[in-house]
C-alpha positions as CSV (number, residue, x, y, z in Angstrom):
1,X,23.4,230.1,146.3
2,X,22.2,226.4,146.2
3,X,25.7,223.8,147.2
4,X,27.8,223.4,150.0
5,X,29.3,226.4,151.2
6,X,33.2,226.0,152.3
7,X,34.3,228.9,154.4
8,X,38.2,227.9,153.4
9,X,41.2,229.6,151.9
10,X,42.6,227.8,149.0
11,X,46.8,227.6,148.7
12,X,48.7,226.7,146.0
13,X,50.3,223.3,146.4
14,X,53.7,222.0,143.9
15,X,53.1,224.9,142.1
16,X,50.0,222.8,139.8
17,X,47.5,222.2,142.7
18,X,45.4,223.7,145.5
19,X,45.1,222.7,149.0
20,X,43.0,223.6,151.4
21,X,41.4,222.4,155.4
22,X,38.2,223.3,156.2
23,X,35.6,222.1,159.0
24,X,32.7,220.3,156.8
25,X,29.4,218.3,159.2
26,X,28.9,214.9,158.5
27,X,25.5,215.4,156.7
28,X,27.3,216.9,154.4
29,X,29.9,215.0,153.9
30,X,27.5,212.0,153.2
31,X,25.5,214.0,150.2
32,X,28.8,215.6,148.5
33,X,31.7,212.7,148.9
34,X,32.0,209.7,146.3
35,X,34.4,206.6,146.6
36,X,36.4,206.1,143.1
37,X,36.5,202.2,143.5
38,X,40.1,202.8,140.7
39,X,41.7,204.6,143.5
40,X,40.2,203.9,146.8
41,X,40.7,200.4,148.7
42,X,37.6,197.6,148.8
43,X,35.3,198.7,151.4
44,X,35.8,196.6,154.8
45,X,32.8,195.7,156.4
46,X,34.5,195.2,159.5
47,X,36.3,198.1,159.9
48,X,33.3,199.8,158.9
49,X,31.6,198.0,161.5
50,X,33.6,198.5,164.2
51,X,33.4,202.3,164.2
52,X,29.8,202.2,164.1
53,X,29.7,199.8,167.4
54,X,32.7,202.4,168.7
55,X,29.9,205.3,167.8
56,X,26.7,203.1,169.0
57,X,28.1,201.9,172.3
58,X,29.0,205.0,173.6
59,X,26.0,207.0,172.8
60,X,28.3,209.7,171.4
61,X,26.7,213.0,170.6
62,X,29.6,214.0,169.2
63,X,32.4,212.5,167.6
64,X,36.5,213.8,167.1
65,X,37.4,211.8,164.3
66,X,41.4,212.7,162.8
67,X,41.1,214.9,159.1
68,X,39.7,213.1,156.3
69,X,41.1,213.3,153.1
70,X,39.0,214.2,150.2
71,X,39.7,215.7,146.4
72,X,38.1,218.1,143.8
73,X,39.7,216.9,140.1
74,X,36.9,219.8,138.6
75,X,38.2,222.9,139.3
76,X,34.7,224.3,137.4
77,X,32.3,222.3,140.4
78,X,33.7,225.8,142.4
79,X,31.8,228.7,142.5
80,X,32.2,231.7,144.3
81,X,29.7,234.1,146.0
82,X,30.0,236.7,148.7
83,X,29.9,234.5,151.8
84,X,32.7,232.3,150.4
85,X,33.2,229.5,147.9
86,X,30.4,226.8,146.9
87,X,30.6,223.5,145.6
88,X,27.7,223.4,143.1
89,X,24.7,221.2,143.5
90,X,25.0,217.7,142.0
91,X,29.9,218.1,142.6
92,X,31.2,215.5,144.3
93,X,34.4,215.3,146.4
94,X,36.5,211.8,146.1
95,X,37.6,209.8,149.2
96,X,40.8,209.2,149.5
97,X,41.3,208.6,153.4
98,X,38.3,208.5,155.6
99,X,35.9,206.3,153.9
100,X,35.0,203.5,157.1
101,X,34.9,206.6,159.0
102,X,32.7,208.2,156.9
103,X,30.7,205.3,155.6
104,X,30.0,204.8,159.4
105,X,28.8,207.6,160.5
106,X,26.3,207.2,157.9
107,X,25.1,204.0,158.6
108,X,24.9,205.1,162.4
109,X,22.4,207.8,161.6
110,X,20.6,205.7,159.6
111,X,20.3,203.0,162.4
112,X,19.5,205.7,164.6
113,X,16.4,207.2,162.0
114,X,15.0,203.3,161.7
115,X,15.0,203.1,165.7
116,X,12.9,206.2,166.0
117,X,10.7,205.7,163.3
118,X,10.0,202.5,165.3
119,X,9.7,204.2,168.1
120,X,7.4,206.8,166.3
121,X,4.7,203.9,165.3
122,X,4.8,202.4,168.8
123,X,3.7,206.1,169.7
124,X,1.1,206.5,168.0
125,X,-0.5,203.2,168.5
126,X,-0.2,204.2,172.0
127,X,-1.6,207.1,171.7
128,X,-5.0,205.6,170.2
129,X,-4.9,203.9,173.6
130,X,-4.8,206.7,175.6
131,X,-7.3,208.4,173.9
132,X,-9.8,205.8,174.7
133,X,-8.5,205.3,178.2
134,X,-7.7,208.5,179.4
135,X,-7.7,207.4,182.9
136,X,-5.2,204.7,182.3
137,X,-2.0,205.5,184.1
138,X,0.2,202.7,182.8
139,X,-0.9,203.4,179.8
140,X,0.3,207.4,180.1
141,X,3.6,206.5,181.9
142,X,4.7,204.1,179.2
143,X,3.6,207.0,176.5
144,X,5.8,209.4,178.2
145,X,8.4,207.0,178.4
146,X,8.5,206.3,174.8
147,X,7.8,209.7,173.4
148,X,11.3,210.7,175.1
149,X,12.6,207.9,174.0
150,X,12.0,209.4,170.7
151,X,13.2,212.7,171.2
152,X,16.5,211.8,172.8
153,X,17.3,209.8,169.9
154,X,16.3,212.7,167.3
155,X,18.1,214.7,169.0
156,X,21.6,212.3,169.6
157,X,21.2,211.2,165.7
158,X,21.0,215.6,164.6
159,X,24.0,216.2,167.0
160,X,26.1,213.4,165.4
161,X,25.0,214.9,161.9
162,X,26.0,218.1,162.4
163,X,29.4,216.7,163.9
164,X,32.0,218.4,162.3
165,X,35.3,216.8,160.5
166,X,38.2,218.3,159.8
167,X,39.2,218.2,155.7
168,X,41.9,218.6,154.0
169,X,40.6,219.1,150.1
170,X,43.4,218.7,147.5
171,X,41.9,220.5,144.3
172,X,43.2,219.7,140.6
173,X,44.9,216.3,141.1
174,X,44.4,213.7,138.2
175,X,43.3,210.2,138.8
176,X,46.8,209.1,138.7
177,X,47.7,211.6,141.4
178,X,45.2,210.7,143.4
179,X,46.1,207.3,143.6
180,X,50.1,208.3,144.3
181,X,48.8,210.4,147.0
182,X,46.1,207.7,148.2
183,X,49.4,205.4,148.2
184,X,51.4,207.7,150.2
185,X,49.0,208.3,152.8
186,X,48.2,204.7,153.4
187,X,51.5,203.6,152.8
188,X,53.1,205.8,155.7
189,X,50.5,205.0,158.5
190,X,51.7,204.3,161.9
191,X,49.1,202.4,164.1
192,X,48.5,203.9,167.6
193,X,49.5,201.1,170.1
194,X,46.8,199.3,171.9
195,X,48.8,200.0,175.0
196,X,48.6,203.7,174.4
197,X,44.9,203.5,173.2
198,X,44.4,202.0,176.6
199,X,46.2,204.4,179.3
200,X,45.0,207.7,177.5
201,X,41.6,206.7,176.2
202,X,39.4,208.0,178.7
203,X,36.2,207.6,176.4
204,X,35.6,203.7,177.6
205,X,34.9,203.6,181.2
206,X,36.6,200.3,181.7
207,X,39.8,202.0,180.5
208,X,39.2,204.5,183.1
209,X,38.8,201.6,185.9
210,X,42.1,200.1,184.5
211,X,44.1,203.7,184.6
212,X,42.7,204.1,188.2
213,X,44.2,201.3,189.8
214,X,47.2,201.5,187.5
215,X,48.4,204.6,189.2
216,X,47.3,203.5,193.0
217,X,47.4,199.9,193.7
218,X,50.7,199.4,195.3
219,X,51.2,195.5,194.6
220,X,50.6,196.1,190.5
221,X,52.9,198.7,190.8
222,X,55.7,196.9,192.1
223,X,54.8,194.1,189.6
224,X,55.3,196.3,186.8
225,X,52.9,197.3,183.9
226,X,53.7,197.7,180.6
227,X,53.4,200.6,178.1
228,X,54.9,199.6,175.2
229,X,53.1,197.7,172.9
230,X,53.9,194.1,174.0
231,X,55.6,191.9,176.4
232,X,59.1,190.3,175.5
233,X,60.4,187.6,176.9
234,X,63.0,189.9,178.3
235,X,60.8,191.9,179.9
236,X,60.8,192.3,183.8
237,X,57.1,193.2,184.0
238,X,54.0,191.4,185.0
239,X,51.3,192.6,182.9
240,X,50.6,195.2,180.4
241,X,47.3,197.5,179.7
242,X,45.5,195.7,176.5
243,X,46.3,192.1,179.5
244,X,44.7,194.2,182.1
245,X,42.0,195.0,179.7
246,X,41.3,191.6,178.9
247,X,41.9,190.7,182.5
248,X,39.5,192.8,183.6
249,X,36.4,192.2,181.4
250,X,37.0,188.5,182.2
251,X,36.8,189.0,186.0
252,X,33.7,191.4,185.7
253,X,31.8,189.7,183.3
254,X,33.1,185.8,182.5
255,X,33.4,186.7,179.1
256,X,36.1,187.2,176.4
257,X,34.4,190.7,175.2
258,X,33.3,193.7,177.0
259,X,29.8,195.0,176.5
260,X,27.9,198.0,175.8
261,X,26.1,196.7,179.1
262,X,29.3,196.6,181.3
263,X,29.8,199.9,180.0
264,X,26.7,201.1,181.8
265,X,27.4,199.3,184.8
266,X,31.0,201.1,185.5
267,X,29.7,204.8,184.2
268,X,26.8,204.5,186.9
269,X,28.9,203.4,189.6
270,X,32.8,203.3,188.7
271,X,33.8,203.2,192.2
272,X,32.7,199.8,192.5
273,X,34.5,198.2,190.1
274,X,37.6,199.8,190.8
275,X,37.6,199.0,194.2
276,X,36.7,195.1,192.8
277,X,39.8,195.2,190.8
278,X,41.7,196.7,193.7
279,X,41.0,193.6,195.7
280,X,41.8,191.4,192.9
281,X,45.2,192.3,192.4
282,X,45.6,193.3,196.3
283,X,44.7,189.7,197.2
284,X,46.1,187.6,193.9
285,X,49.8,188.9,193.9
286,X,50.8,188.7,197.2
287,X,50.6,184.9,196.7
288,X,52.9,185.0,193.7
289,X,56.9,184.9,193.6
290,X,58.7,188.2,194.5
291,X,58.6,189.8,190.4
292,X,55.4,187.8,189.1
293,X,56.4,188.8,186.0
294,X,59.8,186.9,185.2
295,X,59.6,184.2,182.4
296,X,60.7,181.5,184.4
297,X,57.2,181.8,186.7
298,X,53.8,180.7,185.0
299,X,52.3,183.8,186.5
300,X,53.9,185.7,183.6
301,X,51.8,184.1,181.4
302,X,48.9,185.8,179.4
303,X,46.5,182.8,179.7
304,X,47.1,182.1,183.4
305,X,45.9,185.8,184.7
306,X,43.5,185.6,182.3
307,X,42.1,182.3,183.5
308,X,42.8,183.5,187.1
309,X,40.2,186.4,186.7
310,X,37.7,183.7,185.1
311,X,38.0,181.6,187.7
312,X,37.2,184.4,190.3
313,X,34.2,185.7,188.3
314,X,32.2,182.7,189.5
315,X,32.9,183.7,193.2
316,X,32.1,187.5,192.7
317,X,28.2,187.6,192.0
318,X,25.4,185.1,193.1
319,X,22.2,185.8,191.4
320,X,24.0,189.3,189.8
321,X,24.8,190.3,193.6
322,X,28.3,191.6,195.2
323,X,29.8,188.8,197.3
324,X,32.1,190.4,200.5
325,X,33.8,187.9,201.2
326,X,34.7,187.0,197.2
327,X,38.4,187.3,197.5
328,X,38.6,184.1,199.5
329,X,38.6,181.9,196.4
330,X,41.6,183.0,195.8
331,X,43.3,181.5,199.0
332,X,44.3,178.5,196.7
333,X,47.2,180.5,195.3
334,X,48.8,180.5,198.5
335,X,51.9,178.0,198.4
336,X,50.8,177.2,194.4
337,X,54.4,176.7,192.7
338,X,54.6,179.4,189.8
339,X,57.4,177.4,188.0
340,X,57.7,175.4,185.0
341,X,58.0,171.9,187.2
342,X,54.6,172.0,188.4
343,X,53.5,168.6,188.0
344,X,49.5,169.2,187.7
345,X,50.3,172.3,184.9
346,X,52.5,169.9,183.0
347,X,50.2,167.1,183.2
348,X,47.5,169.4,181.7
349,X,49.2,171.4,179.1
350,X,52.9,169.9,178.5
351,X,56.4,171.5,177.7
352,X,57.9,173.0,174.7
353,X,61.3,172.3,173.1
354,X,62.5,175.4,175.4
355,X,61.3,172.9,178.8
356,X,58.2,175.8,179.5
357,X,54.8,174.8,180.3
358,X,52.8,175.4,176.9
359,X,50.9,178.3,178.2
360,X,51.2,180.0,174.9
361,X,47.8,182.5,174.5
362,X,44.8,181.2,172.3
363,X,42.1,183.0,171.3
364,X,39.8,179.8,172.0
365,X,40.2,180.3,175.7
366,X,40.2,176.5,175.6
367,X,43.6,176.3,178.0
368,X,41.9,179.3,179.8
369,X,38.9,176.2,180.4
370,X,41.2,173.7,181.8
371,X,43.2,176.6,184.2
372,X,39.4,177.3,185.6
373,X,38.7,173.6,186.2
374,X,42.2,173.0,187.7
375,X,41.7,175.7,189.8
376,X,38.1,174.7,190.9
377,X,39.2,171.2,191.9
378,X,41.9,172.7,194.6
379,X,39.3,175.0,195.4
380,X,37.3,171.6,195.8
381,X,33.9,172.7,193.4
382,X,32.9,169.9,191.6
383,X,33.1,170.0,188.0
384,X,30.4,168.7,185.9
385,X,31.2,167.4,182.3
386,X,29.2,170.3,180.4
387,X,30.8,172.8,182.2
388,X,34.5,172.0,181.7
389,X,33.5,171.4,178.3
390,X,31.9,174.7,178.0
């Protein structure tokens, strides 16, 4: 029989309605799922963009999204058959939690289908070449290259299709009750903390880096890292994971975002890095007061490790390189005073009504820029107009 076939076991639900979870692959889910635009949410293109780069960045062959919610209001779009129930050609099940993830999924496959078709043409242009230079072995390496180029990405996009998602299908509901239940699901959520996200997710390798020297450097230990999801200002501890993340990718890379080609640096050689962040923290908190992480100490502030780790970027590659000796730039710290009296920081950034250094955390970095040049001058670089200002 012609439809999607749902090996599932359908249970009565409030005495009115049918419920039932069943495994369904993503191909399919794209052909037989509809958005209701009367009961779903407006699409976010960020959201919805921000799985895909989750999906595209870590060449995932195969993805563990959480259930997705969908619903059958026709009872009649059923059939049944030997092998199980169908969903006739032309039904269509309604979102009502799961669409970015969905939506995503879709688009990812379809990126991944333009790329190899691309891919495909360069191919066969090459090919034309080889057959009128037979003898050409550039020419033969680079068509080798490119036709597995090709397959691996066939065969990555197929795997992601056939990904499977769990569903739970509600069967019978009413417009109205799908929108109660869409409300009730949405309304109820509880956000997984980014601190979590970051000591279990093993999926990113920098998290990985992070988790490693969490658990074995002895100075960041005794400093205190967080869990939780945030810092208070009663809080004994220096940092916390999503600070470490940010810490990190600043130190590594001089920039406020990771990247997919980070990423590929740490999976081929983690060691590296960990060890780099090891000597970072090894070397840095030695040099700061006894519990770095009290509020009366500048080096409980957000923006000042952060700036710290840009800061010793600049001394941790030449020409994209590993510097030995790196750690020496950080010498300057010794005998720095951490408190809220220190003249130069106050000069800089001013107090607040409370009489603390305004060290409060800005997504323009542009205190992080004035901490790098401050610490450049006692390091005695010179610093050129363009470059403080960038």
């Amino acid at each position: 029989m012609d439809g999607l076939n749902l090996q599932m076991t359908i249970h009565p639900f409030c005495d009115r309605f049918g419920l039932a979870t069943v495994a369904i692959q993503v191909q399919d889910l794209l052909n037989y799922t509809t958005i209701d635009p009367m009961v779903q949410r407006k699409l976010s293109a960020g959201q919805r963009r921000k799985i895909a780069n989750y999906l595209q960045e870590r060449d995932l062959d195969r993805v563990f999204f959480g259930p997705v919610t969908l619903s059958l209001r026709d009872v009649s779009s059923l059939a049944k058959a030997d092998n199980g129930l169908f969903l006739r050609p032309g039904s269509k099940l309604s979102i009502l939690d799961g669409q970015h993830r969905i939506l995503a999924l879709g688009y990812v496959g379809e990126q991944m289908l333009k790329e190899a078709r691309s891919l495909e043409k360069k191919v066969a242009a090459l090919k034309i070449k080889h057959r009128k230079t037979p003898d050409n072995a550039e020419i033969a390496a680079e068509l080798e290259q490119l036709e597995g180029q090709v397959e691996q990405l066939e065969r990555r996009r197929l795997e992601l299709m056939e990904s499977e998602l769990a569903v739970q299908i509600y069967i019978g509901l009413s417009e109205e009750e799908e929108k109660q239940l869409f409300g009730d699901i949405n309304s109820k959520v509880q956000l997984v903390s980014k601190e979590l996200g970051h000591s279990f997710d093993s999926i990113d390798p920098l998290n990985v880096v992070i988790q490693q020297v969490v658990d074995h450097n002895v100075f960041l230990k005794g400093a205190g890292v967080e869990r939780r999801a945030n810092l208070t200002a009663y809080n004994k501890n220096f940092t916390s994971f999503s600070w470490l993340y940010s810490t990190a990718t600043m130190l590594f890379t001089g920039k406020m975002q990771p990247s997919y080609e980070l990423a590929r640096k740490i999976k081929q050689d983690p060691s590296t890095y960990i060890e780099i962040l090891h000597q970072f923290f090894t070397t840095l908190i030695p040099l700061m007061p006894e519990q770095p992480g009290l509020p009366q100490y500048s080096s409980s502030s957000r923006a000042m490790q952060e700036s710290i780790a840009l800061y010793a970027n600049r001394y941790l590659f030449a020409d994209g390189k590993y510097v030995r000796n790196w750690t020496t730039c950080l010498n300057i710290f010794e005998g720095f005073d951490w408190t809220h009296e220190n003249e130069q920081l106050i000069e800089r950034f001013g107090l607040l009504d409370n009489g603390k250094l305004n060290l409060i955390h800005e997504k323009s970095l542009r205190k992080h820029a004035k901490l790098v040049e401050l610490f450049q001058e006692m390091h005695g670089d010179s610093v050129n107009e363009d470059e403080a200002s960038a």
